[in-house]
C-alpha positions in Angstrom: 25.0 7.4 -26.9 23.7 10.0 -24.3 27.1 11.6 -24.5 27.6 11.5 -28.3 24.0 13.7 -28.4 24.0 15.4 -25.2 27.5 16.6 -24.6 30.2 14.6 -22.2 28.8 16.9 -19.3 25.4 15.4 -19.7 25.3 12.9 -17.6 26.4 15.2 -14.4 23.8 17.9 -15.8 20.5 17.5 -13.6 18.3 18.8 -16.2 20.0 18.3 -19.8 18.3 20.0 -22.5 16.0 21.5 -19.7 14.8 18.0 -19.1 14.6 18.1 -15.1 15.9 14.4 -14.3 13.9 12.1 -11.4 15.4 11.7 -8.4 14.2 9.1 -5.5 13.5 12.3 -2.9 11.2 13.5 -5.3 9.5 10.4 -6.8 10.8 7.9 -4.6 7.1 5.6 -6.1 9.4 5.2 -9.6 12.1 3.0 -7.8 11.4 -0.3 -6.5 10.9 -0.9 -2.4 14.1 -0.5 -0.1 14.4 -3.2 1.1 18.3 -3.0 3.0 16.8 -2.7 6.3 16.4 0.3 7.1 13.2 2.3 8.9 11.6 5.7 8.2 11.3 7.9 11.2 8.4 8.0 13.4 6.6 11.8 13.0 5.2 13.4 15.6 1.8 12.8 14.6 2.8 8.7 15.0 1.0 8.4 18.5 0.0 5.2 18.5 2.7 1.7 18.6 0.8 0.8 15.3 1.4 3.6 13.6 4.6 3.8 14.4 4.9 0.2 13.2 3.6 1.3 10.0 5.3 4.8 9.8 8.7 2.4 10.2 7.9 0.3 6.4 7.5 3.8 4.7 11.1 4.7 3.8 11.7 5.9 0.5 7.4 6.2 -0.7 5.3 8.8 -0.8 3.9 8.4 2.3 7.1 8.7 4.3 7.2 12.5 5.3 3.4 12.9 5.4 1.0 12.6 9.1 -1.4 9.6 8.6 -5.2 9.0 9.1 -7.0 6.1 9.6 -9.4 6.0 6.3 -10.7 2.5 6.8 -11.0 0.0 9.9 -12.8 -3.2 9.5 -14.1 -3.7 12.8 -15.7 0.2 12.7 -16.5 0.2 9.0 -17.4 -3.3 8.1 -15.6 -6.6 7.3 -17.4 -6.2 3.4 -15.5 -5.3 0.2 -18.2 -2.7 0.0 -16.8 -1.1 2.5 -13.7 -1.0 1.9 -14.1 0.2 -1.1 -16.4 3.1 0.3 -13.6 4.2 2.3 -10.7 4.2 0.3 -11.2 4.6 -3.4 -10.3 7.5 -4.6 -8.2 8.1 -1.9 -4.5 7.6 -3.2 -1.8 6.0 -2.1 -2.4 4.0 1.1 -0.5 1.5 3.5 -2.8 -1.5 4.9 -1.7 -3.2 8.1 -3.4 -6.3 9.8 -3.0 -8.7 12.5 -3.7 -12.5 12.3 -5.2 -14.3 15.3 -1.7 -15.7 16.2 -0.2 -12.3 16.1 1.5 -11.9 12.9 1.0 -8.1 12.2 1.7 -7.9 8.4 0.6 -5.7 5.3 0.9 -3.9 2.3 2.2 -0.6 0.6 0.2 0.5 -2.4 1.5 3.2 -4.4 -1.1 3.7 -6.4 -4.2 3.4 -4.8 -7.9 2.0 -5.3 -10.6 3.0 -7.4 -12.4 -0.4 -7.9 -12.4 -0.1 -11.7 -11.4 -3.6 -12.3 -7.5 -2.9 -13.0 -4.2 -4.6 -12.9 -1.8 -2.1 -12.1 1.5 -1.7 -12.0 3.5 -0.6 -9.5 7.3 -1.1 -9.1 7.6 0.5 -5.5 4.5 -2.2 -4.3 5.8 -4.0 -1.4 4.7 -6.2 1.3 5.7 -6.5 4.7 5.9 -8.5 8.1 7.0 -8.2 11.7 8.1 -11.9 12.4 7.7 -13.4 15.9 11.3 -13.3 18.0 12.5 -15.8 20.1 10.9 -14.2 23.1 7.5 -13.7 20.9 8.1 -9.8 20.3 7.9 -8.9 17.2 10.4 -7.9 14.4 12.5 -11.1 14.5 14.0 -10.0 17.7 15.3 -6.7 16.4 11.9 -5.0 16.1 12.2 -4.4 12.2 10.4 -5.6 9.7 10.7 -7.6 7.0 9.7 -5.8 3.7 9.7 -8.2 0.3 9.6 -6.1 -2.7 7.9 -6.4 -6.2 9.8 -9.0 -8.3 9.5 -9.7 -12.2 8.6 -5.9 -13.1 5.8 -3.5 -12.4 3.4 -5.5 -13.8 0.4 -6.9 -12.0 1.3 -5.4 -8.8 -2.0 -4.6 -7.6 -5.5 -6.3 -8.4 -8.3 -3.6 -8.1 -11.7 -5.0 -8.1 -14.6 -3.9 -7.2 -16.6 -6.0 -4.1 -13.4 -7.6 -3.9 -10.8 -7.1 -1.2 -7.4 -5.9 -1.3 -4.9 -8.2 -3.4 -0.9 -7.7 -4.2 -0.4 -9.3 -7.2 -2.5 -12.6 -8.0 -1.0 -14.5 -5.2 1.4 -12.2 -3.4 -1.5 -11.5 -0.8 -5.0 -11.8 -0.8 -7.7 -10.2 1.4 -10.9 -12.1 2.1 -13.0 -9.4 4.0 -16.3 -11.1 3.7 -14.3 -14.5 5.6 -11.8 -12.9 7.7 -8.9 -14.5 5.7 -5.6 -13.6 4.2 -3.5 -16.1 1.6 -0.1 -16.0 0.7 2.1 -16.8 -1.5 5.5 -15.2 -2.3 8.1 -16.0 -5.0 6.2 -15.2 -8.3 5.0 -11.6 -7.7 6.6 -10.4 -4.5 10.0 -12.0 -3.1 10.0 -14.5 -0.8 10.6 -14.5 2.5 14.9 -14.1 3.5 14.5 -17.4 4.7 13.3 -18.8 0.8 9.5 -19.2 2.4 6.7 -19.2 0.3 3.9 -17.1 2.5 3.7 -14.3 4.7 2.8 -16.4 7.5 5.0 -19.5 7.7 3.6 -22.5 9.0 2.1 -25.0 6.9 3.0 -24.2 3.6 5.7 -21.9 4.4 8.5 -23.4 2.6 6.9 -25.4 0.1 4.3 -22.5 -1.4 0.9 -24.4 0.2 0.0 -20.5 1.1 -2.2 -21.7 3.8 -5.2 -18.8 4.9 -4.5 -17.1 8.1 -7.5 -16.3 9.9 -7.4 -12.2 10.7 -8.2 -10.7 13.7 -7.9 -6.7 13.0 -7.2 -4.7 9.7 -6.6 -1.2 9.2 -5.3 1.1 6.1 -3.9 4.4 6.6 -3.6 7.4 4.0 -2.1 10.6 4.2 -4.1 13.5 5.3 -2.4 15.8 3.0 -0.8 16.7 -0.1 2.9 16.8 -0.7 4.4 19.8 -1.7 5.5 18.0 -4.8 1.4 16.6 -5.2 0.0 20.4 -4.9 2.2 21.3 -7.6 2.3 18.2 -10.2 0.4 18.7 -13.7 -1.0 15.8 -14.4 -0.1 14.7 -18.3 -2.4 13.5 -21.2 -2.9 10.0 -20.3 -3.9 10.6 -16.6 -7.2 12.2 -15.1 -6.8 16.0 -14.8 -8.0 18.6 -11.9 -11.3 17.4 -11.3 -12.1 15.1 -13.8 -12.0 11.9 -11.0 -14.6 13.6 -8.3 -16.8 14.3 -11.5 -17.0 10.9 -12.3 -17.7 9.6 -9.2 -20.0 12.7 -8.3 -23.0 10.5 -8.1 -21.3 7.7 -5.7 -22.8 7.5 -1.8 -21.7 10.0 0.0 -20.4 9.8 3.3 -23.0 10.3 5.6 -25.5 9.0 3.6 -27.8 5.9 3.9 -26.3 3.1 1.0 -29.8 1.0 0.7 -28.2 -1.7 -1.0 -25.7 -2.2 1.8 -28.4 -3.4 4.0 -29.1 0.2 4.9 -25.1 0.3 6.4 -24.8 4.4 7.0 -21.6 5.7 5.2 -19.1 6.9 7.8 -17.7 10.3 7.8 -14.0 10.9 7.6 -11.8 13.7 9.8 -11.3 15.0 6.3 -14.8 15.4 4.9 -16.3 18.9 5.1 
């Protein structure tokens, strides 16, 4: 059909009818997760091993090319959904990385990032990820990689964003109990299971037969990029999303950082490297 209309040169045209087609360097967020394998390069900027741990996951988003910050630490901001919240919405797309008290460092890419609005959104690139334990107890299975399990059965319902809840990857893919210390998981409906066919991010009990057992957490951390693509400084965004400046004029009455929240027990907002 796309020949009959468009010509039998179409198809190698790479913008037919002055149509400008997408390609994965340039919106790598509108293909699902690579999964073959492979690691993004460490930057520079990646001077610390987790960073580099988390720099390794980010092949082929958003986040691959750009330095990373720190935007929310639960031991230094607060184990609270409040909190986390605070720090991150509004802040775009973001990578969360956490360690369990058996060292299991595991996590999350979300492409979209939070705003606490209450939505279900969906996200084909979503994907969550694990270093296993090796035979030796290093981690990455022995090989230092990670294991990254991609969004499975569409888009849809790849990220829950509630407010004064924490994070959550699909209904049951993985969910974040600040308030308790606790993650649960449970793979094979929203995210793919483990290579392995287990059920949960953290094997164990449960592990093979989807009993998603908690894992008690011992350290959690998201990072964000500190800057704007290229590609970002340019976009327009079209009718059905926010424009320049309509987001920070909603929120324009929020807590700002700094500032004293009182009902947060009095907990003083942190300021971020990027706040002016």
């Amino acid at each position: 059909m796309v020949l009959n209309v468009f010509g039998k040169d179409a198809l190698d045209d790479p913008e037919p009818m002055g149509l400008k087609r997408m390609t994965k360097e340039e919106w790598p967020d509108q293909w699902p997760a690579l999964t073959d394998g492979t690691v993004a390069e460490t930057l520079p900027t990646d001077d610390t091993p987790e960073l580099k741990m988390v720099r390794a996951v980010c092949n082929q988003t958003q986040l691959e090319f750009q330095p990373l910050g720190l935007a929310y630490d639960a031991d230094t901001h607060g184990w609270r959904a409040s909190s986390f919240h605070t720090q991150l919405d509004g802040q775009g797309a973001a990578i969360l990385v956490a360690t369990t008290m058996d060292g299991t460092v595991f996590g999350g890419y979300n492409p979209k990032g939070w705003l606490g609005y209450g939505e279900w959104l969906d996200a084909i690139s979503a994907f969550l990820y694990v270093y296993q334990k090796g035979p030796m107890g290093g981690l990455g299975g022995g090989n230092g990689r990670p294991v990254k399990l991609a969004k499975c059965g569409g888009s849809g319902m790849a990220i829950i964003d509630e407010d004064n809840k924490g994070p959550k990857w699909g209904p049951d893919g993985l969910n974040i109990d600040l308030e308790n210390r606790t993650a649960r998981s449970r793979l094979g409906t929203y995210y793919d299971k483990m290579p392995g066919g287990g059920k949960t991010l953290f094997g164990g009990v449960g592990a093979l037969t989807g009993g998603g057992g908690a894992a008690q957490l011992k350290t959690l951390r998201v990072y964000v990029a500190l800057g704007d693509s290229e590609l970002a400084k340019n976009y327009v965004p079209n009718m059905f999303q926010f424009g320049k400046g309509e987001l920070e004029k909603i929120r324009e009455n929020d807590p700002k950082p700094g500032s004293s929240d009182e009902a947060d027990g009095g907990f003083k907002m942190p300021k971020m490297p990027w706040d002016k």
